[in-house]
C-alpha positions in Angstrom: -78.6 23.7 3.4 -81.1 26.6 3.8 -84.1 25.4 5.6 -84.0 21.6 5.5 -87.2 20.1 5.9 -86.6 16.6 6.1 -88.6 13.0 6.6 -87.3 10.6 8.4 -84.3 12.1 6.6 -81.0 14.0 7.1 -79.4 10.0 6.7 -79.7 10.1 10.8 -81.7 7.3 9.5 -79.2 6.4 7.0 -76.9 6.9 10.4 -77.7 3.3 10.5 -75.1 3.2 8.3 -73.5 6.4 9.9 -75.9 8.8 8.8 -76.1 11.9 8.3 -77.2 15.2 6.5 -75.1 17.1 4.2 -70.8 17.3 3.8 -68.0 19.7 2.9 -65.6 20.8 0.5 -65.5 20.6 -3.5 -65.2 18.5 -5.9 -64.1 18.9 -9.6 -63.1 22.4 -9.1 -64.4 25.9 -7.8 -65.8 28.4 -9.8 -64.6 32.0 -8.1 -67.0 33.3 -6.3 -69.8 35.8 -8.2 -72.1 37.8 -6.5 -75.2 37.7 -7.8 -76.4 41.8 -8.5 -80.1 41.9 -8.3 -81.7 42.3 -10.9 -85.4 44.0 -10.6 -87.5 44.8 -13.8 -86.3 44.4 -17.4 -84.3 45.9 -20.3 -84.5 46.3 -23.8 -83.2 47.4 -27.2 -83.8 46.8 -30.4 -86.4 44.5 -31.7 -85.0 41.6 -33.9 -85.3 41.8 -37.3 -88.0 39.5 -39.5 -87.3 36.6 -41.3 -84.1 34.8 -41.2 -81.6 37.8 -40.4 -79.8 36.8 -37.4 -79.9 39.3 -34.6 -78.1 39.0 -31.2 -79.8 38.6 -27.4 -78.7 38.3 -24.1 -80.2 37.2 -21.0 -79.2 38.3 -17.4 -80.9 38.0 -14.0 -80.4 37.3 -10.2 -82.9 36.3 -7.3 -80.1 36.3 -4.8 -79.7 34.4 -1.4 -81.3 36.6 1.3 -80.1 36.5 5.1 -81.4 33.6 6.6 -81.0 31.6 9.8 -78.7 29.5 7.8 -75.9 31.9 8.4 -76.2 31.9 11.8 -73.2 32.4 13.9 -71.7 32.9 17.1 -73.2 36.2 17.5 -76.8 34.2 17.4 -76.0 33.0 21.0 -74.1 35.9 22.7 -74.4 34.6 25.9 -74.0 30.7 25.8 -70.8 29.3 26.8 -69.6 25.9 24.6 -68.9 23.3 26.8 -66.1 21.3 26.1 -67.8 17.3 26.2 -70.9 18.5 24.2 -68.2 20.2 21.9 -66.6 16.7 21.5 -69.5 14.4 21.2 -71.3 17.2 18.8 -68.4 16.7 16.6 -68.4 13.1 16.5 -71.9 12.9 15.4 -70.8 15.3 12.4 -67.9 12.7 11.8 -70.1 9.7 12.3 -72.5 11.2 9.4 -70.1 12.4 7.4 -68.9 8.9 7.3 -72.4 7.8 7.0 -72.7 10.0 3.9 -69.3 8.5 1.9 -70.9 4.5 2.9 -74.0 5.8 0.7 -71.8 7.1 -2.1 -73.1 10.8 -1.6 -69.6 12.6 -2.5 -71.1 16.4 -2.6 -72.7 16.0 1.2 -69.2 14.1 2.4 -67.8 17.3 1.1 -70.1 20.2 2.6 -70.5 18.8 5.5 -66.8 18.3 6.5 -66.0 21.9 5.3 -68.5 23.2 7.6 -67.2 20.8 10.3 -63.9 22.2 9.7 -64.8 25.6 10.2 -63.6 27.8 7.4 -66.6 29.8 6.4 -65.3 29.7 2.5 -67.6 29.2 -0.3 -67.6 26.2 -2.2 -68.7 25.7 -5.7 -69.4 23.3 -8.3 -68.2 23.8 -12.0 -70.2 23.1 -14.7 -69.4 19.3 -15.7 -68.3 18.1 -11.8 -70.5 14.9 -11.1 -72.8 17.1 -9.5 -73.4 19.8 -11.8 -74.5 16.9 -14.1 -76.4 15.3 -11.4 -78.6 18.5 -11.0 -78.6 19.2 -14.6 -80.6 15.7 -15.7 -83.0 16.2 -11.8 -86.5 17.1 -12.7 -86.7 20.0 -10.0 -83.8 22.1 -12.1 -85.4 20.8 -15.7 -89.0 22.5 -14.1 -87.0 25.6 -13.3 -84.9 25.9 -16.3 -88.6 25.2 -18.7 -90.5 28.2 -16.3 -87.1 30.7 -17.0 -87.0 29.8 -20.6 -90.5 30.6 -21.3 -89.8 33.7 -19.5 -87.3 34.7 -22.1 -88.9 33.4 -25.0 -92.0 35.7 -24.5 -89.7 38.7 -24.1 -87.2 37.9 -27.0 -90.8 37.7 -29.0 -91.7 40.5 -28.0 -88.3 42.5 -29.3 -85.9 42.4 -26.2 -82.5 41.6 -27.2 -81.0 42.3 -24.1 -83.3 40.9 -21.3 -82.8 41.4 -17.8 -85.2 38.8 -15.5 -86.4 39.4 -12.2 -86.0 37.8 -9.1 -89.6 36.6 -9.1 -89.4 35.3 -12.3 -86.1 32.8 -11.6 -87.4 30.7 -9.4 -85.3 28.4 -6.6 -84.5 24.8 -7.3 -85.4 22.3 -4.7 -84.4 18.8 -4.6 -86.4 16.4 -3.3 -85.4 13.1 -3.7 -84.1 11.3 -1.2 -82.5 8.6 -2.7 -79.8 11.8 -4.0 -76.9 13.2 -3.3 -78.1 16.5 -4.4 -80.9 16.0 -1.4 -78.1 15.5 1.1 -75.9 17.9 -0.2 -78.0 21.0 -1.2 -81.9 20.1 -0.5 -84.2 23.3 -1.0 -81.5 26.0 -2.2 -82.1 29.5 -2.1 -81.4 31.9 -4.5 -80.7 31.4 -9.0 -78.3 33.6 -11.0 -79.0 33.1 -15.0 -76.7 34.7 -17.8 -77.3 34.0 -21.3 -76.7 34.9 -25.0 -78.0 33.4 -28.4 -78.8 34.7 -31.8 -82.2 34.5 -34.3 -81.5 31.7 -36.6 -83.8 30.5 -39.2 -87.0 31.3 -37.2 -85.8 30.3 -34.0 -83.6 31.9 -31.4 -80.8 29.6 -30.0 -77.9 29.8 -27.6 -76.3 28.9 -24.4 -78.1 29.8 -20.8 -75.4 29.5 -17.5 -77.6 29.2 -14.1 -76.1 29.3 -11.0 -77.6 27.7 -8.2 -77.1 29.1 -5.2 -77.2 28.6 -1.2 -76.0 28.9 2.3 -75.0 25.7 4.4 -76.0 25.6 8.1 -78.3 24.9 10.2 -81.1 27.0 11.2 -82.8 27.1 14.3 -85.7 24.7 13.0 -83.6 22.5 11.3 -84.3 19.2 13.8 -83.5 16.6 10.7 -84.7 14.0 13.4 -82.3 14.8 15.9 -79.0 15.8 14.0 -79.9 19.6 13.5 -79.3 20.5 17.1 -75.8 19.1 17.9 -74.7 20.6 13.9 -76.2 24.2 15.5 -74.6 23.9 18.5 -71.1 23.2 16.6 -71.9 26.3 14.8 -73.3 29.0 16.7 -72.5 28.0 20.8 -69.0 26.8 19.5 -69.0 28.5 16.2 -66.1 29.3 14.5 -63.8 31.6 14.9 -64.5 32.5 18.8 -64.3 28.9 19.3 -60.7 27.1 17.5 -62.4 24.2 16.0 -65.9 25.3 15.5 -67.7 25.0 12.6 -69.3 28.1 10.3 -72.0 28.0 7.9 -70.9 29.4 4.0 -72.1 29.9 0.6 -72.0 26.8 -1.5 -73.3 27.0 -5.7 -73.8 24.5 -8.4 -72.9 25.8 -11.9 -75.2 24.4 -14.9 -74.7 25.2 -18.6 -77.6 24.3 -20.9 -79.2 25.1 -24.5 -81.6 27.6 -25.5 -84.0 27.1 -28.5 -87.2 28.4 -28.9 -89.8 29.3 -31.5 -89.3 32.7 -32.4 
């Protein structure tokens, strides 16, 4: 949920309907979780051979998720005591847009949102496949990132890397921006991208398989207004956060797994 910046968003609008911003818990499946190493400057080996020989690549890289008010807790407000009624009627507005959320068909923010409701602090991700993998796969803010990354490769790979190693500045993060989305209720801008790849030289071009992993922190900041729902969510999670508080809520890492070809020139 990183730092949402949000219109008349964060479905408090939609809370005409019950709104709200983001929800909790997977769908089809979690993927264990995998740190992301970071990966600074590049690798290669040997160039690939001319003509139609077929010569082995992979690709690797991480620009991982740096500490961010996101993953506030408790500790962010040492000395605030949660008060019981604001505890209550903060929760219900988390109910009441989690609710909001399900009315609007939005499945993945249902989902994050009640696991951070509930407290747990445990990552959640999204296999490759799950309705929102597929949703971010075909969303023209990934399909930017995933054209900048592949260009990255393809000029290495040209240039004789068969083992190349990406940057964090050169994998970009993915940031979904429309509305009208789950993906914008669920994730929104995320903040860090894990890529691992392989492929082979085939008739003049290199092909193969790339597997990004999107990756985030859901909470809420101390900015995060989203028209008046940030600030009871915060409260939940830092004044009241779990697990000083039984029944808090906690912020926690949440990824979206997406598989897709490689095939470029060589």
């Amino acid at each position: 949920m990183k730092r949402r910046i949000t219109s008349v968003a964060c479905l408090w609008a939609i809370a005409a309907l019950s709104v709200s911003c983001s929800a909790a818990s997977s769908a089809t499946g979690a993927l264990p979780a995998s740190p992301a190493s970071p990966a600074t400057g590049s690798s290669s080996t040997t160039a690939s051979p001319p003509g139609n020989a077929t010569a082995v690549f992979t690709v690797s890289g991480a620009n991982p998720v740096s500490p961010n008010g996101s993953q506030d807790t408790h500790a962010a407000t040492p000395n605030a005591e949660c008060d019981s009624a604001r505890f209550s009627a903060d929760e219900a507005i988390g109910n009441e847009v989690a609710a909001g959320f399900s009315v609007s068909s939005f499945p993945a923010a249902v989902a994050l949102l009640t696991h951070f409701l509930k407290g747990e602090g445990t990552e959640i991700d999204y296999r490759p496949g799950s309705s929102i993998s597929r949703e971010a796969l075909a969303s023209g803010a990934f399909l930017t990132v995933n054209e900048k990354v592949q260009g990255e490769i393809a000029v290495r790979l040209k240039a004789g890397d068969t083992r190349v190693r990406l940057a964090a500045a050169q994998l970009p993060t993915v940031a979904f921006e429309s509305t009208t989305s789950d993906l914008y209720w669920a994730f929104r801008g995320t903040q860090g991208l894990t890529v691992t790849g392989k492929g082979s030289r085939e008739n003049g071009r290199y092909v193969g398989t790339l597997t990004y992993v999107i990756r985030d922190s859901y909470g809420f900041p101390a900015d995060d207004t989203l028209a008046g729902f940030g600030p009871p969510m915060r409260y939940l999670q830092t004044v009241c956060g779990a697990p000083q508080h039984a029944g808090g809520a906690h912020w926690f890492p949440d990824t979206i797994t997406v598989t897709v070809p490689f095939n470029r020139t060589a």
